[in-house]
Legacy VTK file of the C-alpha trace (Angstrom):
# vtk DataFile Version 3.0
C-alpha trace
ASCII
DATASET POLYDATA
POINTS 500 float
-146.786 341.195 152.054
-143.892 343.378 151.529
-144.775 345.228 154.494
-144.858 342.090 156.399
-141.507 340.890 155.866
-139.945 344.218 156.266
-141.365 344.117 159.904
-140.207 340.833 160.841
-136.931 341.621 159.896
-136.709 344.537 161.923
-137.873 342.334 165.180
-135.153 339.646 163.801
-132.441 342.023 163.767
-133.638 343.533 167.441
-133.495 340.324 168.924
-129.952 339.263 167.674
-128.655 343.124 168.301
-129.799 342.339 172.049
-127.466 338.495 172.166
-124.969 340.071 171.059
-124.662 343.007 173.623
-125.263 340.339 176.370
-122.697 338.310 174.916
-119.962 341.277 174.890
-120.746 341.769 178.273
-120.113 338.565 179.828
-117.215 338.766 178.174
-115.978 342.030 179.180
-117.009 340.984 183.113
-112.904 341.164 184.875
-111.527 338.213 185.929
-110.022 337.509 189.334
-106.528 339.465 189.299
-104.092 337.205 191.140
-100.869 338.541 192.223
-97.016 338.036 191.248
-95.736 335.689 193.616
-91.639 334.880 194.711
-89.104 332.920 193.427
-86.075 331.218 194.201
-86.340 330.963 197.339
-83.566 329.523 199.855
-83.241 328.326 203.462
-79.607 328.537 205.454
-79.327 327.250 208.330
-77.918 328.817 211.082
-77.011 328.810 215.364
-80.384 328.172 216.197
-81.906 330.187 213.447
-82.518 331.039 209.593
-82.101 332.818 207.052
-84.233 333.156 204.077
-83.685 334.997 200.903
-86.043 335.219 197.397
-86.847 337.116 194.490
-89.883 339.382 194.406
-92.465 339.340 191.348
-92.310 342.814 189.123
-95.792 343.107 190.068
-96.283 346.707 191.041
-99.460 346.633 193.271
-97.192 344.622 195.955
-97.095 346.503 199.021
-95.663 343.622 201.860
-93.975 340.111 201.846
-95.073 337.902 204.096
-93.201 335.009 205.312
-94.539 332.415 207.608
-93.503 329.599 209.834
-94.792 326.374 211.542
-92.819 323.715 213.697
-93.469 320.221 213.902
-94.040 320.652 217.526
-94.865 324.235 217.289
-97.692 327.042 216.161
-97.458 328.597 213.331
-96.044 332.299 213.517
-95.019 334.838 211.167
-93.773 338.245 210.188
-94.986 341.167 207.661
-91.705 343.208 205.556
-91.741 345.579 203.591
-92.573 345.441 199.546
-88.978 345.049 197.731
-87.514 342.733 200.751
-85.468 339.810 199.327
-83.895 338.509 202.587
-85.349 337.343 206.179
-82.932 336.663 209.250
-85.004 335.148 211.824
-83.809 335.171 215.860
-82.145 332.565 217.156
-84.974 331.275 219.438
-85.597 327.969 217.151
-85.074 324.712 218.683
-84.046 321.354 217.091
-86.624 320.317 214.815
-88.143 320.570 211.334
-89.724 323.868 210.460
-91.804 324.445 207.004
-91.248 328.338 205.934
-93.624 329.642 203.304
-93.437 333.559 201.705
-95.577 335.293 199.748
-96.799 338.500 198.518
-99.215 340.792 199.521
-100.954 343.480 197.136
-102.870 346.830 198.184
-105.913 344.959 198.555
-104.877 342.433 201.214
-104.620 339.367 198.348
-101.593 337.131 198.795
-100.234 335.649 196.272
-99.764 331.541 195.974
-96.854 330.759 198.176
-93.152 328.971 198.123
-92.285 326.867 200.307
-89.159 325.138 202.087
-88.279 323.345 204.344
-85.439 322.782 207.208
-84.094 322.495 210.764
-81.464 324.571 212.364
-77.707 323.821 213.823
-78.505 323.519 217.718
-76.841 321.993 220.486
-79.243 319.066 219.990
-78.089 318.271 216.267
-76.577 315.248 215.533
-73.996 316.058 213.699
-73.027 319.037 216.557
-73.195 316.259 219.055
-70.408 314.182 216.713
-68.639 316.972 216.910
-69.123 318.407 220.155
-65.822 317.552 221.417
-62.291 319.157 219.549
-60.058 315.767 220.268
-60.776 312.267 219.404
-59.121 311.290 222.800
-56.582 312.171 225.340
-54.109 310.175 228.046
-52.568 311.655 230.875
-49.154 310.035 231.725
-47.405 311.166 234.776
-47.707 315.178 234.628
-47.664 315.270 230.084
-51.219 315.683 228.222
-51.510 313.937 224.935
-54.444 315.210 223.067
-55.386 312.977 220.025
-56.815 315.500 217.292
-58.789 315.181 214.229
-56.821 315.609 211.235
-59.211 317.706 209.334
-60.193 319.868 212.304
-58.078 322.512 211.182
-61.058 323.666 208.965
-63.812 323.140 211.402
-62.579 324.551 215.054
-61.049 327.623 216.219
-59.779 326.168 219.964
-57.674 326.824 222.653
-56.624 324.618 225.530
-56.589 325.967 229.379
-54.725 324.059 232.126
-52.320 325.011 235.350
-48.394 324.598 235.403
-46.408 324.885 238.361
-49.836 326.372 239.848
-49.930 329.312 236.718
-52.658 329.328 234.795
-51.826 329.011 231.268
-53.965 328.617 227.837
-52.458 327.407 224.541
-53.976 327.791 220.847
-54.707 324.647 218.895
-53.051 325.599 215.454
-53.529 324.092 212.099
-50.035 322.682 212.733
-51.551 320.669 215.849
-54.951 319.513 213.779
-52.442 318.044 210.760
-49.705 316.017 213.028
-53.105 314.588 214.622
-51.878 315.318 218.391
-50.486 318.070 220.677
-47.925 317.466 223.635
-48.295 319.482 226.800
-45.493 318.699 229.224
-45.665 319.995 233.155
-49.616 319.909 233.677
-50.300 319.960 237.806
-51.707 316.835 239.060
-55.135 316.739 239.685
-55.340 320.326 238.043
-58.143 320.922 235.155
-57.481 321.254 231.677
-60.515 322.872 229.917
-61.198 322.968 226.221
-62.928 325.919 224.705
-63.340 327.380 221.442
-65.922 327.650 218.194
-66.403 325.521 215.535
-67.396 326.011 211.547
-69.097 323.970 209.308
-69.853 324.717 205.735
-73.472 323.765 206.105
-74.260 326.567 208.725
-73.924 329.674 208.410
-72.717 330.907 212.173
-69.484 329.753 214.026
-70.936 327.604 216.201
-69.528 328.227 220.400
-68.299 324.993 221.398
-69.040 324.763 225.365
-66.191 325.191 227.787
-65.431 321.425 229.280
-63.351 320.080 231.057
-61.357 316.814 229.823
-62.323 314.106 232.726
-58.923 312.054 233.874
-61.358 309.424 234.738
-62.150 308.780 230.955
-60.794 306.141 228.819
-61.679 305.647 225.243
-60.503 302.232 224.149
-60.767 301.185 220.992
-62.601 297.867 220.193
-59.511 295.577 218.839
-57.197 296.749 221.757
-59.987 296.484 224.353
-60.930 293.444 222.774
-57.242 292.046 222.875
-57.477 292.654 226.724
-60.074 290.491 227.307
-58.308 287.720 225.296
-55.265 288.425 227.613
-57.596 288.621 231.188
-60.233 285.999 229.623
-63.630 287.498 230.500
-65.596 289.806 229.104
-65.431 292.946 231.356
-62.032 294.075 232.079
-61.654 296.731 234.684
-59.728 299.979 235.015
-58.597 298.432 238.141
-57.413 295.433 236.513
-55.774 297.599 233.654
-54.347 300.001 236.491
-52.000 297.026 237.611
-51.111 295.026 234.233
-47.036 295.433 233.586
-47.152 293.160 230.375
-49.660 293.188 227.570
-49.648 290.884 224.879
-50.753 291.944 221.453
-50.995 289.301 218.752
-53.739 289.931 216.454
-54.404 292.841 214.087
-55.196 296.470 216.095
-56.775 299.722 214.879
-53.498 301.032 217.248
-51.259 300.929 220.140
-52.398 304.263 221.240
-53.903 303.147 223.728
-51.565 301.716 226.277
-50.736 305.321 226.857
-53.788 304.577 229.498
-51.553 302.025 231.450
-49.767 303.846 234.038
-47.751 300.787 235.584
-47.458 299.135 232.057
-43.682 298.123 231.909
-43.324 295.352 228.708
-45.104 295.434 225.480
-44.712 291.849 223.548
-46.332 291.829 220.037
-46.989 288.647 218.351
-45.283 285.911 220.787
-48.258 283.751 220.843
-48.525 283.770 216.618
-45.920 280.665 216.717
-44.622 279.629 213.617
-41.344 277.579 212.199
-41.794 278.370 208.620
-39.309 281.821 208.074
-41.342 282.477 205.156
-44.012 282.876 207.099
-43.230 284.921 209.571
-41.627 287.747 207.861
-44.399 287.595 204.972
-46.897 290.323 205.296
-49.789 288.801 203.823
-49.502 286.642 206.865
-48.290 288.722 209.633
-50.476 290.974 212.229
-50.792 294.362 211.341
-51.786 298.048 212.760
-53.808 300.384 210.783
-52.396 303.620 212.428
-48.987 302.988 212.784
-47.687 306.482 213.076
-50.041 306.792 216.601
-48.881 303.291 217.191
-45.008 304.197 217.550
-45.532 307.306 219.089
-47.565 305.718 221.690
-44.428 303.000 221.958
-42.013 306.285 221.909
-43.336 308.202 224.520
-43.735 305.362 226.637
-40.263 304.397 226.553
-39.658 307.736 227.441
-41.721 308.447 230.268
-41.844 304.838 231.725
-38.921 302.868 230.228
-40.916 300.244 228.911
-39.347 297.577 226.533
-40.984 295.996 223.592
-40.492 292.458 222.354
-41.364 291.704 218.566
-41.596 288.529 217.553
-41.267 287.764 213.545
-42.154 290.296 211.690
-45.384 290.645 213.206
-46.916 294.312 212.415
-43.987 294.801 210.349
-42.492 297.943 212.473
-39.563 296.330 214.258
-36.955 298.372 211.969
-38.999 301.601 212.784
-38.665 301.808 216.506
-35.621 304.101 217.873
-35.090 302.571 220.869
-33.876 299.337 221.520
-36.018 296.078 221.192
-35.820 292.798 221.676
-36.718 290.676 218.080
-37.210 287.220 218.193
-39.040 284.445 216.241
-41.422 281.608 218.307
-41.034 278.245 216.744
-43.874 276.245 218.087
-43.767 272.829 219.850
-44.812 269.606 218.724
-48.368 268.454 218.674
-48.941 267.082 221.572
-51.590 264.224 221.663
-53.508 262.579 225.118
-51.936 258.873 225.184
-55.584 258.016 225.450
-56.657 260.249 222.057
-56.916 256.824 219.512
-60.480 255.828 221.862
-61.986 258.632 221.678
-64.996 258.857 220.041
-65.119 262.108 217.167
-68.763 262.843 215.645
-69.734 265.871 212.920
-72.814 267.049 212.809
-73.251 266.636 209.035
-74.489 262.764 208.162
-72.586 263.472 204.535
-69.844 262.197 206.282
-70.838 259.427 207.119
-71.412 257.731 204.169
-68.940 254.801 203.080
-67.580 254.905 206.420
-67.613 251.919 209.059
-69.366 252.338 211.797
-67.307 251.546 214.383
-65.194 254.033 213.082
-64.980 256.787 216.724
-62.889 258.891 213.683
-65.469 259.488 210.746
-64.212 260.659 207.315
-60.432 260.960 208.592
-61.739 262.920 211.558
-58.911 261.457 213.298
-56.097 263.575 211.331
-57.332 266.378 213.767
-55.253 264.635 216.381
-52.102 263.443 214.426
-48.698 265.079 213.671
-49.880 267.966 211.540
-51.848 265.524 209.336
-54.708 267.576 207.742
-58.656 267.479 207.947
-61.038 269.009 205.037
-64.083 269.444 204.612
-66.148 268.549 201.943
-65.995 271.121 199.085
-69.058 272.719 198.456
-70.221 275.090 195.339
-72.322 277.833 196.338
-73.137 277.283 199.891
-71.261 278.015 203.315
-71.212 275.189 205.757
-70.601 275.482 209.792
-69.252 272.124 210.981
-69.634 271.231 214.558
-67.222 268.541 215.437
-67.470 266.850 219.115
-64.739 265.350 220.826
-65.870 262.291 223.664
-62.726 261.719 225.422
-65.149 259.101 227.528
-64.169 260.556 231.429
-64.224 263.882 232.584
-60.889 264.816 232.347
-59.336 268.524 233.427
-58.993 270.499 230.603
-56.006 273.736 230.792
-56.431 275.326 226.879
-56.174 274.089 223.550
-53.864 273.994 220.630
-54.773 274.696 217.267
-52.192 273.716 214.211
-53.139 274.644 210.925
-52.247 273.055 207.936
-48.845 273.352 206.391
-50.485 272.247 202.930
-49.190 274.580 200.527
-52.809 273.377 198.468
-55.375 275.063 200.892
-53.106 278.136 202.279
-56.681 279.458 200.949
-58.921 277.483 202.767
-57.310 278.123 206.341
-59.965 279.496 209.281
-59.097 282.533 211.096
-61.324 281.965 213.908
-63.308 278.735 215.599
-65.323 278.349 218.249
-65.017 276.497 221.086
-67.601 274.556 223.885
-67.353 272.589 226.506
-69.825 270.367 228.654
-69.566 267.901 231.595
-72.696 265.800 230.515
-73.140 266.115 226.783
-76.203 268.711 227.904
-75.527 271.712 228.802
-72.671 273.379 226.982
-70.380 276.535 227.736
-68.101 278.553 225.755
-64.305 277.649 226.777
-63.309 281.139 227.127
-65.086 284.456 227.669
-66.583 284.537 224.043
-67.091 281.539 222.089
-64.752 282.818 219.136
-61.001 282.156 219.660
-58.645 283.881 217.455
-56.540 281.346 215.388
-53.149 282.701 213.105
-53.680 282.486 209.753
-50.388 281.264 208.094
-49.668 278.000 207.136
-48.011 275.348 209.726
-49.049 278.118 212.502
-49.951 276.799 215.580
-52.169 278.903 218.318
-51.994 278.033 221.704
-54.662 279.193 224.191
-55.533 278.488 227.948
-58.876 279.397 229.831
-58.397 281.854 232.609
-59.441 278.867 234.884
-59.168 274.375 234.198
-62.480 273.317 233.138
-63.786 269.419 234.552
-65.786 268.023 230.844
-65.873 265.531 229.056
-67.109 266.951 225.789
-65.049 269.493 223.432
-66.672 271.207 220.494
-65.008 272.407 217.993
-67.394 274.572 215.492
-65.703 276.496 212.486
-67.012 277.577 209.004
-65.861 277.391 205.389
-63.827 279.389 203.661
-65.285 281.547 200.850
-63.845 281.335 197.180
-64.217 282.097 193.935
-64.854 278.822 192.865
-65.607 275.884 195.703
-66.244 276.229 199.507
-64.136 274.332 202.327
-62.166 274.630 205.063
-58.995 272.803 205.855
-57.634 272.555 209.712
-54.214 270.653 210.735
-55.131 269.362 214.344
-57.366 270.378 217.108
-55.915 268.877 220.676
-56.949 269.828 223.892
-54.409 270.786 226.308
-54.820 268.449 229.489
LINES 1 501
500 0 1 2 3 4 5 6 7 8 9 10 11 12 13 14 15 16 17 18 19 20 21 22 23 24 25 26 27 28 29 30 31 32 33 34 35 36 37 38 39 40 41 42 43 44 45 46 47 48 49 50 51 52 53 54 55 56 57 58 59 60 61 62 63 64 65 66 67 68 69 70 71 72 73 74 75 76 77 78 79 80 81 82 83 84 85 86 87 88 89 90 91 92 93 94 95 96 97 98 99 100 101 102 103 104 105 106 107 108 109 110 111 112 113 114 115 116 117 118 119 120 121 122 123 124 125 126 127 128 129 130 131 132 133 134 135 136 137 138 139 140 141 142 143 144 145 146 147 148 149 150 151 152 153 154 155 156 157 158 159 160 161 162 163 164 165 166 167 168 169 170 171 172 173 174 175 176 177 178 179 180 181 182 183 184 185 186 187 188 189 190 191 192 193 194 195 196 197 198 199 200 201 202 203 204 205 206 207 208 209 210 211 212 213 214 215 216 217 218 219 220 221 222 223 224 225 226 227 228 229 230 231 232 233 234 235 236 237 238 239 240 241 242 243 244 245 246 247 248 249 250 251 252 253 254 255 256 257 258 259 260 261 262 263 264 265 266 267 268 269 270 271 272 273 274 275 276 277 278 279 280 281 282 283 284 285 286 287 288 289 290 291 292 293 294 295 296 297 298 299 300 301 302 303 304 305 306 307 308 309 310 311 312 313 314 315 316 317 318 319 320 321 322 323 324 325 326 327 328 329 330 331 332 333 334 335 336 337 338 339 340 341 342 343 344 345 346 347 348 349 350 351 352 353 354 355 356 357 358 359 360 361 362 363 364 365 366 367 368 369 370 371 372 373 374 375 376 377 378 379 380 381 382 383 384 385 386 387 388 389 390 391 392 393 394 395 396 397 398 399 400 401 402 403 404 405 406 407 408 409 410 411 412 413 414 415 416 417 418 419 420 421 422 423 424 425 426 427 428 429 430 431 432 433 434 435 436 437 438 439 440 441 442 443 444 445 446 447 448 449 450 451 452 453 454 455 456 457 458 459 460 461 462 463 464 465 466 467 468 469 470 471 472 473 474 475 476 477 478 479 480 481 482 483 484 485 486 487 488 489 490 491 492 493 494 495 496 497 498 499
C-alpha cells in the first residue's frame, strides 16, 4: 500500500513539474518590440513650402526618420533622413491647399514607429490673406502731374517697397520708409503724363516664415477706388444708381451732406472746382447746427483735409461749410466760405385738406370717423410743423406705410421732409424713409434711384429733395420705421409734403 502511494506521487509530481515548465515558457515567449516614436512636432509655413521640426525618441535601434506627405488634391510622397534628424525643409513646389504631414521612426529592422501628425497649407500667391495684401497702398489719385499714394498705417512692419516712375523723362525709384507707412500717404510731385509708376518690393508676415516677393505692378490711372458713403453721396447728387467716370470727369460742384468714411476721394475729380458740405441739412435752430450730436461727420478727417488742402492747391477749389456740419470749418488753412441754411416754410398744395391719407395699420383706425381722409391726426403731416406719432409700442418694431391720394395726377418735382421740433421725441426722430410713387394705385416706383432717402436728424430740420426728373402720379408713399429704445417703440415725423 505504501508502495502504492509512493508511486502515485511520483506520477503527481511529474505531471505538475511538466505545467509548470509549459507555463514558464509561454511566459518567457518576447513580445512584439515597438519602437520610440517623435514628439513635438511643428509645422511653419513658408513661400510655397514647409518646414518641419521634432524630437526624436532615445530609442537606440533607430536608424532613419521618415516623414511623409499627402495633399488634398495630391499623392502622397515622402522622404527618408537620417537617424538623429530633428528638422525637415521641404522645396517650395507646394501649391495652395491643405497638406497632412506625418513622421516617424524607423528601426534596423524596417519597423516604424506609430506616427505624429499635422496639419497645414502654405503662403502662396493664391492665399487669401496674400491676395488682401497683394497690393502695398490702399489707393492712389493722380492730379495733374503729383502721385498721392494712400498707405496702410501698419505696413511699416509688413513690406519692404520701393516705388518706380519717370520725371522729366528720367527714370527714378523712391523707397517707401516707415516714415511714409505712419503719415498714411507719400507725395510724388513731377511724374510724366501718361508715364508708369510701378510698385515693387517684399512683404513679411509673422505667420510665414519667408519674405514673401510682392509682384512688380503697375498702378493703373484708369482705377478708381471709391468708397461706399462718398460714391453713395454721388448718386444722391446725380439720382441714379450708376454714376459714371464720365459723369464724375465733368462735375465742378459736389455736395456732401451726410456722414462720409472721407473726402479723399474727390482727389479723383479732375475738373472739380467747389466743394459745399452740409447746405442741404437746413436748420433754424443755432443749437442745432453747431451741436455735434446732430451735425454730419467724417471718420478720417486728417485724409479728409488733406484731400481739401491739396486740392486748393493744385486746382483752387473753394469750400463752403454750412453750420457746423463735420465740425472742421476752424481746421482748414485756406479760406472758406461758412454759412448757416435756415429752411423755408412748409409749404402745403392749396388743395392738401381733400386729400385722402390711409396707414396701413387698422389700429388706427379705431375711434376715428370714417369720413375722416386724415386718420389718427394723419393730417398734422401736412400742417405748419405740427407733429405725427406713432403709436408706442413695447417690444416690437413697426414699418408704417402711409399713402397720400391727392385725387388727380398731378406733377410731382421732390419732397420736403420737416421733422419735429418737439423737444419730447428728439429720440424718436427717423433718419431715413422711403419713398413710392404710382400713377394708378398699382404699380409703384421708388421716387428716386433707391427707395431710401436720407432725412437730417436734428430737431426742426427740414430735408429737401428733388427727383432727377418730375414724376406724373397720383399716389405718394411714405414708408418709415420706429425708433428703437430702451423702453417703448415709436417714431415721430413733423410733415411730409410733396413738392409740386
Amino acid at each position: 500500500m505504501k508502495r502504492l502511494i509512493y508511486l502515485l506521487s511520483i506520477a503527481i509530481s511529474l505531471v505538475a513539474c511538466e505545467s509548470m515548465e509549459d507555463t514558464y515558457s509561454e511566459y518567457n515567449t518576447p513580445k512584439e518590440r515597438y519602437v520610440g516614436k517623435c514628439s513635438d512636432l511643428v509645422l511653419e509655413q513658408g513661400w510655397n513650402r514647409f518646414r518641419l521640426t521634432w524630437t526624436n525618441s532615445v530609442d537606440a535601434a533607430i536608424e532613419n526618420i521618415k516623414v511623409k506627405w499627402e495633399g488634398e488634391k495630391e499623392s502622397p510622397d515622402s522622404v527618408i533622413l537620417a537617424a538623429g534628424t530633428e528638422v525637415y525643409e521641404t522645396l517650395p513646389v507646394f501649391t495652395n491647399q491643405s497638406y497632412k504631414f506625418t513622421v516617424t521612426a524607423i528601426d534596423n529592422r524596417g519597423v516604424e514607429s506609430f506616427p505624429v501628425e499635422v496639419y497645414g497649407k502654405p503662403f502662396t500667391a493664391s492665399s487669401s490673406l496674400i491676395e488682401m495684401f497683394s497690393t502695398v497702398e490702399k489707393k492712389f489719385f493722380f492730379v495733374d502731374e503729383e502721385l498721392i499714394v494712400m498707405l496702410y498705417e501698419a505696413g511699416g512692419d509688413i513690406y519692404n517697397a520701393e516705388i518706380s516712375y519717370t520725371s522729366g523723362g528720367e527714370a527714378m525709384t523712391r523707397a517707401i520708409t516707415s516714415e511714409d507707412f505712419e503719415l498714411g500717404r507719400l507725395q510724388i510731385s513731377g511724374v510724366d503724363a501718361g508715364s508708369d509708376v510701378t510698385m515693387s518690393g517684399t512683404m513679411n508676415l509673422t505667420e510665414c516664415i519667408d519674405e514673401i516677393p510682392v509682384e512688380p505692378y503697375v498702378l493703373d490711372r484708369e482705377k478708381r477706388s471709391w468708397s461706399g458713403a462718398f460714391i453713395g453721396a454721388m448718386r444722391e447728387q446725380f439720382d441714379m444708381q450708376d454714376v459714371s467716370d464720365e459723369q464724375l470727369d465733368t462735375l465742378t460742384t459736389l455736395y456732401i451732406d451726410y456722414n462720409v468714411n472721407s473726402l479723399e476721394d474727390i482727389l479723383y475729380l479732375p475738373n472739380l472746382e467747389h466743394v459745399v458740405l452740409g447746405k442741404r441739412r437746413m436748420n433754424s435752430a443755432s443749437t442745432y447746427i453747431s451741436s455735434a450730436s446732430y451735425v454730419s461727420k467724417i471718420t478720417d478727417v486728417d485724409a479728409s483735409l488733406f484731400a481739401l488742402r491739396k486740392m486748393h492747391d493744385i486746382k483752387g477749389i473753394t469750400v463752403d461749410i454750412y453750420g457746423n456740419q463735420f465740425l472742421i470749418k476752424d481746421s482748414l488753412d485756406f479760406e472758406t466760405l461758412h454759412s448757416t441754411n435756415p429752411p423755408p416754410a412748409v409749404s402745403v398744395p392749396a388743395d392738401a385738406s381733400s386729400w385722402v391719407l390711409t396707414i396701413n395699420n387698422p389700429d388706427y383706425y379705431e375711434n376715428e370717423d370714417p369720413a375722416d381722409n386724415h386718420p389718427y391726426e394723419l393730417e398734422n403731416m401736412l400742417g405748419s410743423y405740427n407733429d405725427w406719432q406713432s403709436i408706442p409700442q413695447s417690444g416690437t418694431l413697426e414699418t408704417h406705410e402711409i399713402t397720400y391720394d391727392m385725387n388727380e395726377l398731378k406733377e410731382v418735382k421732390g419732397f420736403q421732409f420737416y421733422q419735429s421740433t418737439s423737444r419730447f421725441v428728439r429720440s424718436y426722430l427717423p433718419s431715413t424713409i422711403e419713398v413710392h410713387v404710382s400713377a394708378d394705385g398699382d404699380k409703384w416706383e421708388t421716387a428716386f434711384y433707391q427707395a431710401t432717402m436720407n432725412v437730417g436728424g436734428a430737431p426742426g430740420e427740414v430735408t429737401i429733395a428733388h427727383m432727377a426728373e418730375p414724376k406724373t402720379v397720383r399716389y405718394i408713399k411714405m414708408i418709415v420705421r420706429d425708433v428703437e429704445s430702451s423702453s417703448t417703440n415709436y417714431v415721430a415725423i413733423g410733415n411730409f409734403v410733396p413738392v409740386l
